[in-house]
MIDREN-420159 format. One record per residue: x, y, z of N, C-alpha, C, CB in turn. Coordinates in Angstrom, 1 decimal, always signed. Glycine has a CB too. Example, Ala and Ser with C-alpha at 12.3 -4.5 7.8 and 13.67 -1.06 7.14 Angstrom:
<recs>
+--------+--------+--------+--------+--------+--------+--------+--------+--------+--------+--------+--------+
:    n_x :    n_y :    n_z :   ca_x :   ca_y :   ca_z :    c_x :    c_y :    c_z :   cb_x :   cb_y :   cb_z :
+--------+--------+--------+--------+--------+--------+--------+--------+--------+--------+--------+--------+
:  +13.2 :   -5.7 :   +7.8 :  +12.3 :   -4.5 :   +7.8 :  +13.2 :   -3.3 :   +7.8 :  +11.3 :   -4.5 :   +9.0 :
:  +12.8 :   -2.2 :   +7.1 :  +13.7 :   -1.1 :   +7.1 :  +12.9 :   +0.0 :   +7.9 :  +14.1 :   -0.6 :   +5.7 :
+--------+--------+--------+--------+--------+--------+--------+--------+--------+--------+--------+--------+
</recs>
This chain:
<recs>
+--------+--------+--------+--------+--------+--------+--------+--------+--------+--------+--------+--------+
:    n_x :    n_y :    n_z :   ca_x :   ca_y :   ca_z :    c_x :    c_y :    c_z :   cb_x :   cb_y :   cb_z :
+--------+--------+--------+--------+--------+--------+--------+--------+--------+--------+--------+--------+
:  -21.4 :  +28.7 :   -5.2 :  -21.2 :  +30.1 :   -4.8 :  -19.9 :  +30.5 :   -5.4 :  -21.3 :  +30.2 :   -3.3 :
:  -19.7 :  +31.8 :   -6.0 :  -18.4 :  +32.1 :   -6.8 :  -17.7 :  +32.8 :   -5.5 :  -18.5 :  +33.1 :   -8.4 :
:  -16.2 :  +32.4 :   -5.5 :  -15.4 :  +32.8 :   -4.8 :  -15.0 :  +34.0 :   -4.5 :  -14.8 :  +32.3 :   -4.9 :
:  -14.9 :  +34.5 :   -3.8 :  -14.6 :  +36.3 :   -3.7 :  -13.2 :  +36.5 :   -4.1 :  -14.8 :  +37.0 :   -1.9 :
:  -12.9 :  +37.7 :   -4.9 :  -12.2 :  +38.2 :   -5.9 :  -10.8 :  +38.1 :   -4.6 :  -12.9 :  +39.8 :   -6.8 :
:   -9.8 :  +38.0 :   -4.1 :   -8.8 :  +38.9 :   -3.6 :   -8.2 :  +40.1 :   -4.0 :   -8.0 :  +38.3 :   -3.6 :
:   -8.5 :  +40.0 :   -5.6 :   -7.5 :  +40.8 :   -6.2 :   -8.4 :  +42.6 :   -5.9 :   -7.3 :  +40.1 :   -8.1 :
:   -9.6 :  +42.3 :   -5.2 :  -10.2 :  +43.6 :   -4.7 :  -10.1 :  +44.4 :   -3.4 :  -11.4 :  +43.4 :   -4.7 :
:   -9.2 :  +43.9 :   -2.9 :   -8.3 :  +44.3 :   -1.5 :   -7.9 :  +45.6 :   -2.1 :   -6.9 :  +43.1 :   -0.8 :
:   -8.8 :  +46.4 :   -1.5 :   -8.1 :  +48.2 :   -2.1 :   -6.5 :  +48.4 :   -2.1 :   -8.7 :  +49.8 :   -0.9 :
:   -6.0 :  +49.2 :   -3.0 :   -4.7 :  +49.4 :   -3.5 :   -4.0 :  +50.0 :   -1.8 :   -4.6 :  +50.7 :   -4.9 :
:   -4.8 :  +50.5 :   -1.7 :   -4.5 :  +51.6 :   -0.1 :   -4.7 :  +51.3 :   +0.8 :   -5.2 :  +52.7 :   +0.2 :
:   -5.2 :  +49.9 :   +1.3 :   -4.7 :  +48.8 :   +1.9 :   -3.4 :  +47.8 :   +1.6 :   -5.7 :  +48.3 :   +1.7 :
:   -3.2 :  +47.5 :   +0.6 :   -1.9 :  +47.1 :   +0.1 :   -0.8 :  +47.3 :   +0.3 :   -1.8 :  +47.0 :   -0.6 :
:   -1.2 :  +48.9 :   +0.4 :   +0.3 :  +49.8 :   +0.1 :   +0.6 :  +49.7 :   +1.1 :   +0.5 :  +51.2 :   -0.3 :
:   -0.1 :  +49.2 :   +2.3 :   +0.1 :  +49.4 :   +4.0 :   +1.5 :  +47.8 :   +4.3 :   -2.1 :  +48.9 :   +5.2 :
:   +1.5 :  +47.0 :   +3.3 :   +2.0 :  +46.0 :   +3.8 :   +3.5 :  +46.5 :   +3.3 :   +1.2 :  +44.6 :   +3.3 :
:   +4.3 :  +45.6 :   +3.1 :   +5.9 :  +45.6 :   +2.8 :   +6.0 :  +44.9 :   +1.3 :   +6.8 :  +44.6 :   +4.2 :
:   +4.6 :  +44.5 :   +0.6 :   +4.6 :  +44.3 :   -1.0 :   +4.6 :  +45.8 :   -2.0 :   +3.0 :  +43.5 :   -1.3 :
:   +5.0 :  +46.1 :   -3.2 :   +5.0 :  +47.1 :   -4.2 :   +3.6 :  +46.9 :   -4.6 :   +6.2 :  +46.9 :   -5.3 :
:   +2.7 :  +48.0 :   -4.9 :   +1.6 :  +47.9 :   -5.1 :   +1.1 :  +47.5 :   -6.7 :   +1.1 :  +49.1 :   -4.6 :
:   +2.3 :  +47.9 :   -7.3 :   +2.3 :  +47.5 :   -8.7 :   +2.4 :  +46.1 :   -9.2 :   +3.3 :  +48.0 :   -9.2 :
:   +2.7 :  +45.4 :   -8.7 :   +3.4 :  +43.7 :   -8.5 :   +2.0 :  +42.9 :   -8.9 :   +4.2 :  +43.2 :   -6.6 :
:   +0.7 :  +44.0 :   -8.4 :   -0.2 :  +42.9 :   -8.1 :   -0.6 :  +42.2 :   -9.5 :   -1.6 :  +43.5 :   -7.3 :
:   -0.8 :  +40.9 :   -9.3 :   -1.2 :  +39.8 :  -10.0 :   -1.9 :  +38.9 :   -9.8 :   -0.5 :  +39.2 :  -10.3 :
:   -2.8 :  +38.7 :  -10.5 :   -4.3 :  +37.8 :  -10.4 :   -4.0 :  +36.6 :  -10.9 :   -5.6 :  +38.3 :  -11.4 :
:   -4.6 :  +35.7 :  -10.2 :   -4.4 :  +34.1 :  -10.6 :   -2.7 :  +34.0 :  -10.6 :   -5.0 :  +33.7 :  -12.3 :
:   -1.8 :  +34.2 :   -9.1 :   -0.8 :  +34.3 :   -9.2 :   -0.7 :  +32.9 :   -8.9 :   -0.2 :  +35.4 :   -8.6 :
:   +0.3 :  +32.2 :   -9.0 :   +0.8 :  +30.6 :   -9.1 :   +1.6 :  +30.7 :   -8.0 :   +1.7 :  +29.9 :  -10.6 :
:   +0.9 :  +30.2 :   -7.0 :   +1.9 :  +29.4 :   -5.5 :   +1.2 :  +27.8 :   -5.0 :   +1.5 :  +30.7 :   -3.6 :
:   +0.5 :  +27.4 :   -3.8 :   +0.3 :  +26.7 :   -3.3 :   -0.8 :  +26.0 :   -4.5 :   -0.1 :  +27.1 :   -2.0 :
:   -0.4 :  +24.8 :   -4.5 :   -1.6 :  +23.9 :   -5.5 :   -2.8 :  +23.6 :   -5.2 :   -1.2 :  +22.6 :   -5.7 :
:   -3.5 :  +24.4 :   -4.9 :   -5.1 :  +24.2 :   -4.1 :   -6.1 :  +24.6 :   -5.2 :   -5.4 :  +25.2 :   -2.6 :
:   -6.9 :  +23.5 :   -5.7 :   -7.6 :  +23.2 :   -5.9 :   -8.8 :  +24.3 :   -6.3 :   -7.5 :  +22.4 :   -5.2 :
:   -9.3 :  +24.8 :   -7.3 :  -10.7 :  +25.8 :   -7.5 :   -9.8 :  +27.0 :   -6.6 :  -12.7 :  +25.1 :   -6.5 :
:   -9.0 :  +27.7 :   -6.1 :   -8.7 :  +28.5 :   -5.4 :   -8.6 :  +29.9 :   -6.7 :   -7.3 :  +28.0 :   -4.5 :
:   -9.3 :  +31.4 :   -6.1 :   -8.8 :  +32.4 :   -6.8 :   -8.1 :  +33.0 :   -5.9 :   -9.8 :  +33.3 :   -7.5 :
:   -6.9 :  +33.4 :   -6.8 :   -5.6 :  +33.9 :   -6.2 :   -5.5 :  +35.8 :   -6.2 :   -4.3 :  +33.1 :   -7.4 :
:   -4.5 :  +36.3 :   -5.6 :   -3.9 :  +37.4 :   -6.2 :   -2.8 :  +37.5 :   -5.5 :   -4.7 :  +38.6 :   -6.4 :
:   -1.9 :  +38.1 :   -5.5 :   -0.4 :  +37.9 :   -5.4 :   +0.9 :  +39.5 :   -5.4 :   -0.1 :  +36.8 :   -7.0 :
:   +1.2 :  +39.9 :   -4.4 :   +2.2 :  +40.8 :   -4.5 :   +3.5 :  +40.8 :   -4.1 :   +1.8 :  +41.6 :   -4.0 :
:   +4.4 :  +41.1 :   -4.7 :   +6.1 :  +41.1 :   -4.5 :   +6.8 :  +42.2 :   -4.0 :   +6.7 :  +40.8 :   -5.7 :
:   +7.3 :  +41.7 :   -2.9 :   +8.6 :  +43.1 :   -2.4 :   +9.9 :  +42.2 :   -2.8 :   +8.6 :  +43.6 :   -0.1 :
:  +10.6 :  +43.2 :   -2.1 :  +12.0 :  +42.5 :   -2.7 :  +12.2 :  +41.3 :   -2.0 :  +13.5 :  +43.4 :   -2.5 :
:  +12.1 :  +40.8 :   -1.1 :  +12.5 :  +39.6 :   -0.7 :  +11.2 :  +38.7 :   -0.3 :  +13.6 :  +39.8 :   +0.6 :
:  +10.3 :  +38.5 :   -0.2 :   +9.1 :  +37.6 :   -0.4 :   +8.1 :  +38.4 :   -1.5 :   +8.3 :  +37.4 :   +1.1 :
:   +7.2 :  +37.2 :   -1.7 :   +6.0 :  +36.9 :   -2.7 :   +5.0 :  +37.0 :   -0.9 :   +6.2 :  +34.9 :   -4.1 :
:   +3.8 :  +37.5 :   -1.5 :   +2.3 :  +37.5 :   -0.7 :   +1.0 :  +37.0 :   -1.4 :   +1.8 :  +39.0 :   -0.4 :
:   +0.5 :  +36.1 :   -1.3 :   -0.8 :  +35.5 :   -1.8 :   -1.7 :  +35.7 :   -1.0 :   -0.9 :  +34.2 :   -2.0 :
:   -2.4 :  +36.1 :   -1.9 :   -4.3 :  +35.9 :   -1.3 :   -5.0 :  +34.8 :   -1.7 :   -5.5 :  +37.1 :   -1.9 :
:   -5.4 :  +33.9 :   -1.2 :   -6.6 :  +32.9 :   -1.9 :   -7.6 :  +32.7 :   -1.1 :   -6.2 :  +31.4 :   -2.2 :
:   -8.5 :  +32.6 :   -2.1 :   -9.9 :  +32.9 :   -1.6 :  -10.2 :  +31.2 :   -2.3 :  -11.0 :  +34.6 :   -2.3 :
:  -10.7 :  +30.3 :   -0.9 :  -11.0 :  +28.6 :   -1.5 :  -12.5 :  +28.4 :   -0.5 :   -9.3 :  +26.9 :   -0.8 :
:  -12.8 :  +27.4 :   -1.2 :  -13.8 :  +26.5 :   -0.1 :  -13.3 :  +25.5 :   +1.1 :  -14.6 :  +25.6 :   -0.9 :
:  -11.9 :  +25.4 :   +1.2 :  -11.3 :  +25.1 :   +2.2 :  -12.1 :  +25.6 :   +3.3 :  -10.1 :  +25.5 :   +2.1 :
:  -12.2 :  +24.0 :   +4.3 :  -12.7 :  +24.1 :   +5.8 :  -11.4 :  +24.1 :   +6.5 :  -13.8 :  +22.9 :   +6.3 :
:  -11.6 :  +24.7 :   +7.8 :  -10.7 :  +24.3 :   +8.8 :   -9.9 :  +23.0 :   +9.1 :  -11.4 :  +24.5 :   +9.7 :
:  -10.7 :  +22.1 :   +8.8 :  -10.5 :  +20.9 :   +9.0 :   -9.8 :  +20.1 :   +7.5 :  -11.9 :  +20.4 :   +9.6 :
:   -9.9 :  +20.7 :   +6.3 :   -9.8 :  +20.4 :   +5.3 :   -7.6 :  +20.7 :   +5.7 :  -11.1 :  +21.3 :   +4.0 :
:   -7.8 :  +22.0 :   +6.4 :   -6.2 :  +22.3 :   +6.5 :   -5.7 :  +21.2 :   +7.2 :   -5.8 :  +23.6 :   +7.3 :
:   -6.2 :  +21.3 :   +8.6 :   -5.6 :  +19.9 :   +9.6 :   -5.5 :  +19.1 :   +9.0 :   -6.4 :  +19.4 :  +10.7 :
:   -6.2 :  +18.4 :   +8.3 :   -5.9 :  +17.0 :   +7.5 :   -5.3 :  +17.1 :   +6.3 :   -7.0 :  +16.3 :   +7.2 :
:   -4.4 :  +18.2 :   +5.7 :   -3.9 :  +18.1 :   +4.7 :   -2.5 :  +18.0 :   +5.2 :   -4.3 :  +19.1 :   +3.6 :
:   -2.0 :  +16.3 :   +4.4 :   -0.5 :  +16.4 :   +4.8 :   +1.0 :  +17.0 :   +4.6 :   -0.4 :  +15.7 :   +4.8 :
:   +0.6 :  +18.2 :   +3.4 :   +1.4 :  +19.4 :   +2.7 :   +1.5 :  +20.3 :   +3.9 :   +0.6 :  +20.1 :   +1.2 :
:   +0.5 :  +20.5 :   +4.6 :   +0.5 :  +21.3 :   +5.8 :   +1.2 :  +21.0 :   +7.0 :   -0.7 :  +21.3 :   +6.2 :
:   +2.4 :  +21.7 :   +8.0 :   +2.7 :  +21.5 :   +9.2 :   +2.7 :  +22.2 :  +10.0 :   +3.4 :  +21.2 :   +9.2 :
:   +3.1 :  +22.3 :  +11.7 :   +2.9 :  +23.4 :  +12.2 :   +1.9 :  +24.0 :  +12.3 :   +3.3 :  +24.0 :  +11.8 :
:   +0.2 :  +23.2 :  +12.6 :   -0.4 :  +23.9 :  +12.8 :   -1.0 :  +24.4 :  +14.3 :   -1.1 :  +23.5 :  +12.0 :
:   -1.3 :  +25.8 :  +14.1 :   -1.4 :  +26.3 :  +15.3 :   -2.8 :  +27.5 :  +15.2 :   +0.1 :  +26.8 :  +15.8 :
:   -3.4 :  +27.9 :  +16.3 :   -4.2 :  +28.9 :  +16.1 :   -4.2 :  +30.0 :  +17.1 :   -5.2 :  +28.3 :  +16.0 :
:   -4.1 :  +31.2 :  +16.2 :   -3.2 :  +32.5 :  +16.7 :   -4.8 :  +33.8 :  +16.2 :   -1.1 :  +32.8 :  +15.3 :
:   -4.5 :  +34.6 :  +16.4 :   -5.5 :  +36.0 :  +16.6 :   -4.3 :  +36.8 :  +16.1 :   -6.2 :  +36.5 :  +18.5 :
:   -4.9 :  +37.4 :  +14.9 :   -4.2 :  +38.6 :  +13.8 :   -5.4 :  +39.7 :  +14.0 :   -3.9 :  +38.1 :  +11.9 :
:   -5.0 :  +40.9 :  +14.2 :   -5.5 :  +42.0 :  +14.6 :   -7.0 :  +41.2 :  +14.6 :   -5.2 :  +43.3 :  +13.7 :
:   -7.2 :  +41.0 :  +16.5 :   -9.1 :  +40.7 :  +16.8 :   -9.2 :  +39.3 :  +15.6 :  -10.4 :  +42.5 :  +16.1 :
:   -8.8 :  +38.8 :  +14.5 :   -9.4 :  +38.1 :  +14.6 :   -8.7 :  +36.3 :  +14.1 :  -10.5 :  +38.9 :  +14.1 :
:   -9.5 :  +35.5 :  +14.4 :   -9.0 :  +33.9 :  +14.6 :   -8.9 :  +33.4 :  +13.6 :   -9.7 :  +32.9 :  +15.3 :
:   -7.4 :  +33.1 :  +13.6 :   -6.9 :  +32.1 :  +12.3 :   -6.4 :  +31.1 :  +12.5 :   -6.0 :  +32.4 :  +11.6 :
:   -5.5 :  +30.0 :  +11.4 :   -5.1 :  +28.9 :  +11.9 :   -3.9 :  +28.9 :  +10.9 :   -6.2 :  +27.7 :  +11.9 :
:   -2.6 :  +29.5 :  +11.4 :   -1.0 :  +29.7 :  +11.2 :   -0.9 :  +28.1 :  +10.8 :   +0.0 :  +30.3 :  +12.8 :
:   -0.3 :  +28.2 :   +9.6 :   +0.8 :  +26.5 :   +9.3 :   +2.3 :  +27.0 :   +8.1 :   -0.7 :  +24.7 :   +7.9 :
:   +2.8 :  +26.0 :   +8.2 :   +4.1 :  +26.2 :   +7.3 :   +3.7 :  +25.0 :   +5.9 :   +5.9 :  +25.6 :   +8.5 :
:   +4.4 :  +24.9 :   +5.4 :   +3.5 :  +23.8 :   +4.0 :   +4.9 :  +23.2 :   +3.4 :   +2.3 :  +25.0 :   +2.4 :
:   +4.9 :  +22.5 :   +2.5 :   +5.9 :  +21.6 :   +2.1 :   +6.0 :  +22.1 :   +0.4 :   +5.6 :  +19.9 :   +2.5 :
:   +5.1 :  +23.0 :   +0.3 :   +5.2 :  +23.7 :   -1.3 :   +6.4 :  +24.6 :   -1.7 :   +4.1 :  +24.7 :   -1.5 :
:   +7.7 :  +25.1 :   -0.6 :   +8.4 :  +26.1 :   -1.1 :   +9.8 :  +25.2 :   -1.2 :   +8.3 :  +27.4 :   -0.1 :
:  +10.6 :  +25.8 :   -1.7 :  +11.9 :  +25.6 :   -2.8 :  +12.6 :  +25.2 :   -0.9 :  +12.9 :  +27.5 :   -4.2 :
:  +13.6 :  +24.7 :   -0.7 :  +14.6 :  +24.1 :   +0.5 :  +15.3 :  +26.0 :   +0.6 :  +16.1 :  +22.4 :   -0.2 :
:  +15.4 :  +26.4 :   -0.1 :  +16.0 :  +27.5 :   +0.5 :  +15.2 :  +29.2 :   +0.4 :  +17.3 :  +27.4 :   -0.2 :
:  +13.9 :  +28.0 :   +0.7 :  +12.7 :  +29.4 :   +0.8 :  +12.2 :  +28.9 :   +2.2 :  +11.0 :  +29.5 :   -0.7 :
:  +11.6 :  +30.2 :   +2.9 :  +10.4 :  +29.9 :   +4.2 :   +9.3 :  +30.2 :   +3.4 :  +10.5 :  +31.0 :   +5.7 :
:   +8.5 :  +29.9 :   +4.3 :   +6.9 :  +30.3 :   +4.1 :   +6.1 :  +30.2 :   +5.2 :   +6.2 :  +29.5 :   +3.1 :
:   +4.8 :  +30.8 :   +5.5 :   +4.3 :  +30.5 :   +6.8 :   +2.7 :  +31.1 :   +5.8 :   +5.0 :  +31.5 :   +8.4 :
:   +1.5 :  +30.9 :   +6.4 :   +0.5 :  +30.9 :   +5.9 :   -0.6 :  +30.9 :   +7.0 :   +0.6 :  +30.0 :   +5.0 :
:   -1.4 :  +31.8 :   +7.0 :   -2.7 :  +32.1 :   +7.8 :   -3.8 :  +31.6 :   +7.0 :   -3.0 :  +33.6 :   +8.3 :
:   -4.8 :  +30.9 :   +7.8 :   -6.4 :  +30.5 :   +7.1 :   -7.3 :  +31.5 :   +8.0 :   -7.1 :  +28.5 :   +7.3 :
:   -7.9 :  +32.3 :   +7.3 :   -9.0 :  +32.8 :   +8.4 :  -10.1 :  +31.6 :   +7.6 :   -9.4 :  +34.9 :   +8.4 :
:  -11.2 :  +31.8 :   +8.3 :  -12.7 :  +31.5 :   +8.3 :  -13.3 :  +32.7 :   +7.2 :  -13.4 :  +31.6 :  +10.1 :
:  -14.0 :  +32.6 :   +6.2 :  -15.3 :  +33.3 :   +6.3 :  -16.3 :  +31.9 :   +5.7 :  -15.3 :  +34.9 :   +5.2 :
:  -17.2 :  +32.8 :   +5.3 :  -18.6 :  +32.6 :   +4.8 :  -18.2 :  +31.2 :   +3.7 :  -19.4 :  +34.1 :   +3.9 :
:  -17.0 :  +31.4 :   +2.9 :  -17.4 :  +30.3 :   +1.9 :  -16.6 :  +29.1 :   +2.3 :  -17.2 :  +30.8 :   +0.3 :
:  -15.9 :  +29.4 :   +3.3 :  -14.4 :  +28.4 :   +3.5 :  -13.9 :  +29.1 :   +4.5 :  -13.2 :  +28.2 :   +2.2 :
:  -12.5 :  +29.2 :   +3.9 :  -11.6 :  +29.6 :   +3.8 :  -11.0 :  +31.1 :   +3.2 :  -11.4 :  +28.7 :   +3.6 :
:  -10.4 :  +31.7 :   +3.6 :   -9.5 :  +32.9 :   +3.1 :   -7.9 :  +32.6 :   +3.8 :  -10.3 :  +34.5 :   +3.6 :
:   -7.0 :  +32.1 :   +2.8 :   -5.4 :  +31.8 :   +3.2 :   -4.8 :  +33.4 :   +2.5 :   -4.5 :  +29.9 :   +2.2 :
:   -3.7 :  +33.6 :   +3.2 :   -3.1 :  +34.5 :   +2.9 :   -1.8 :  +34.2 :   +3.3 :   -3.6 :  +35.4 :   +3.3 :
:   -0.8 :  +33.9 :   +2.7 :   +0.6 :  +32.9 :   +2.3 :   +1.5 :  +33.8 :   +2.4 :   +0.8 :  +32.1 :   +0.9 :
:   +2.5 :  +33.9 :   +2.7 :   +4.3 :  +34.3 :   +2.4 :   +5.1 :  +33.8 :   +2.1 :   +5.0 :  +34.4 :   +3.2 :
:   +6.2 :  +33.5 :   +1.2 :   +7.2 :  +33.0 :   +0.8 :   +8.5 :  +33.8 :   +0.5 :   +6.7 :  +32.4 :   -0.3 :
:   +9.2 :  +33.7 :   +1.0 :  +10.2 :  +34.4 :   +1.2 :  +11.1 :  +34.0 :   -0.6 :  +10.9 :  +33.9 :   +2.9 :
:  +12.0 :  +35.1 :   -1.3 :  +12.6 :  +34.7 :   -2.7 :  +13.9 :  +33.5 :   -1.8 :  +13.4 :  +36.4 :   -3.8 :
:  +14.0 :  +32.5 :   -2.7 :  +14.7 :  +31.7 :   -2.5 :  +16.3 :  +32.5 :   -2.0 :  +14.5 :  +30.7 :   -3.7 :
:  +17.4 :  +32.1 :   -1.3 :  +18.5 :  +32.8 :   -0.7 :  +19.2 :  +31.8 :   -0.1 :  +18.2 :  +33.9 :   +0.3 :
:  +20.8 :  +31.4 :   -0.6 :  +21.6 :  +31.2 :   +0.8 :  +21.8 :  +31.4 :   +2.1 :  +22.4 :  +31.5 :   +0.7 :
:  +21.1 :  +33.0 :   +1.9 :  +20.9 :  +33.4 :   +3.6 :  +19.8 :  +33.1 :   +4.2 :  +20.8 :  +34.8 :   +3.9 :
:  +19.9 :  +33.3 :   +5.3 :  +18.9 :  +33.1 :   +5.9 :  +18.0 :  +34.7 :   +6.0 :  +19.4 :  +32.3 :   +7.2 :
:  +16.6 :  +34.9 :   +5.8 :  +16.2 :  +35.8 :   +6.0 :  +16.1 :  +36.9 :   +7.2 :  +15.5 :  +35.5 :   +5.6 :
:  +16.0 :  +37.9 :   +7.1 :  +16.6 :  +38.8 :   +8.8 :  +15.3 :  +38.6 :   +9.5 :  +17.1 :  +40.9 :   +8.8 :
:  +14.6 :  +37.8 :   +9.0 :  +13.3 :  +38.1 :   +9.9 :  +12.3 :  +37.1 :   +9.2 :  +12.6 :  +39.7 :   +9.8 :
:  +11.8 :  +36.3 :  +10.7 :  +11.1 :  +34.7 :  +10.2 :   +9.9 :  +35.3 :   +9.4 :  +10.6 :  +33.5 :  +11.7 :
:   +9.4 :  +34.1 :   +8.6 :   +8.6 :  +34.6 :   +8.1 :   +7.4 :  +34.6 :   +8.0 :   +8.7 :  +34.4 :   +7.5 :
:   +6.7 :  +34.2 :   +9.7 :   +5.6 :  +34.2 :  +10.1 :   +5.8 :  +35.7 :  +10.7 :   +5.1 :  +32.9 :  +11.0 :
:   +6.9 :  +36.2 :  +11.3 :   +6.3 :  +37.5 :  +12.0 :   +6.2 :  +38.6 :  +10.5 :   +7.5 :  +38.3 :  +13.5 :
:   +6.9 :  +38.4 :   +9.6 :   +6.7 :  +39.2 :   +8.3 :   +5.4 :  +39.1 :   +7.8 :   +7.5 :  +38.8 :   +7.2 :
:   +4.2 :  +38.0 :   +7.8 :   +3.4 :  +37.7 :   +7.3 :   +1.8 :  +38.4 :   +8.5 :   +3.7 :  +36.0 :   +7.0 :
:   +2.3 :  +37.9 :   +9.9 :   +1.1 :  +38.5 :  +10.7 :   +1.7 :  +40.2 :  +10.4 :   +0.9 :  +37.8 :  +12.6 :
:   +2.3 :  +40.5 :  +10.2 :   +2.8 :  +42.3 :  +10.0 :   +1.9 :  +42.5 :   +9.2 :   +4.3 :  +42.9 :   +9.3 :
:   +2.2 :  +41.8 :   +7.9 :   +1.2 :  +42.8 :   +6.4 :   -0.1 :  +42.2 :   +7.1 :   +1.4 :  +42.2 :   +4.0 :
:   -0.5 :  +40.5 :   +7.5 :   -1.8 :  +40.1 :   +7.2 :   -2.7 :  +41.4 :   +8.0 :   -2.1 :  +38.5 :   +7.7 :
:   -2.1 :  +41.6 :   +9.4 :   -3.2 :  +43.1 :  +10.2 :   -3.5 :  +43.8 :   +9.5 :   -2.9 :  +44.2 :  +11.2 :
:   -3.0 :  +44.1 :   +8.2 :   -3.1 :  +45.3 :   +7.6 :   -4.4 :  +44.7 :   +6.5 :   -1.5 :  +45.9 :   +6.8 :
:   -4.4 :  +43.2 :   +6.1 :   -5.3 :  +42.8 :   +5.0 :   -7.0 :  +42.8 :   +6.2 :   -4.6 :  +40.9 :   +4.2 :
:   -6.8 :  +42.1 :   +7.0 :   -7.4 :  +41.9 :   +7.6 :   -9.0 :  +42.5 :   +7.9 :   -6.7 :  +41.9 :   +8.2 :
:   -9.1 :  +43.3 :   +7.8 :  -10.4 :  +44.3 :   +7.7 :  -11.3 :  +44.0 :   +6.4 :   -9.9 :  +46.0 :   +7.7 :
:  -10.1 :  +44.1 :   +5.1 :  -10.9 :  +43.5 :   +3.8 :  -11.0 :  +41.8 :   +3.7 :  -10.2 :  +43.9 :   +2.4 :
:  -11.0 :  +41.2 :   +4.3 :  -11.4 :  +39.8 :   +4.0 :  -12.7 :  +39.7 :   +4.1 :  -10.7 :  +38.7 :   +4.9 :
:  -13.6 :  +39.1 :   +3.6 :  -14.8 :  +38.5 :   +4.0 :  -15.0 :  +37.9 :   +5.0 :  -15.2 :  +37.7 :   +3.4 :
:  -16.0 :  +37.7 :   +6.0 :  -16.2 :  +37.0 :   +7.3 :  -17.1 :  +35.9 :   +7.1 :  -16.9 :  +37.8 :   +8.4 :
+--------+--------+--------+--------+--------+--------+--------+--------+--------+--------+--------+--------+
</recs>
């Protein structure tokens, strides 16, 4: 079954999050997962990924790149929140899996690498834009 596009999340949905709508990029390079189609937008201080995988629920729990896993409700509907061991020591990242039909749908944050610390963790930056993706994901 071919994986559903991310990069088709209407512009006017996008614009809703805290990414530049121009930024967007297909097959953008973050997390190393496997058959995953990507797409990818940048504000000034984090990167946003879409991937669309055949990742199961359970495929996350048992991956040991994955920590912090927990399961949280982003506007109505059930995901499974983790932090991952993919980003630079002076980046955050936090990352939602929803469920659909073929797997998985992750939608990632990474904050640009900084001496500072960012003004704002980077799971509540990520459930912010993800409400906004949330309606276009597949079920």
């Amino acid at each position: 079954m071919p994986l559903w596009d991310p990069c088709s999340i209407p512009g006017v949905v996008v614009d809703k999050t805290g990414v530049e709508l121009g930024t967007e990029t297909p097959d953008f390079v973050g997390m190393p997962l496997t058959d995953a189609k990507t797409c990818g937008w940048s504000a000034s201080n984090y990167d946003l990924v879409v991937y669309s995988t055949h990742l199961m629920p359970n495929d996350i729990q048992g991956n040991p790149h994955f920590r912090d896993i927990r399961s949280v409700v982003v506007a109505n509907r059930p995901a499974l929140m983790f932090g991952d061991d993919f980003v630079a020591t002076n980046s955050r990242s936090c990352n939602l899996a929803f469920p659909i039909y073929q797997g998985a749908t992750l939608v990632s944050l990474v904050t640009t690498p900084s001496t500072r610390a960012p003004k704002e963790d980077a799971c509540v930056t990520l459930t912010r834009d993800a409400a906004f993706l949330v309606d276009e994901l597949p079920r």
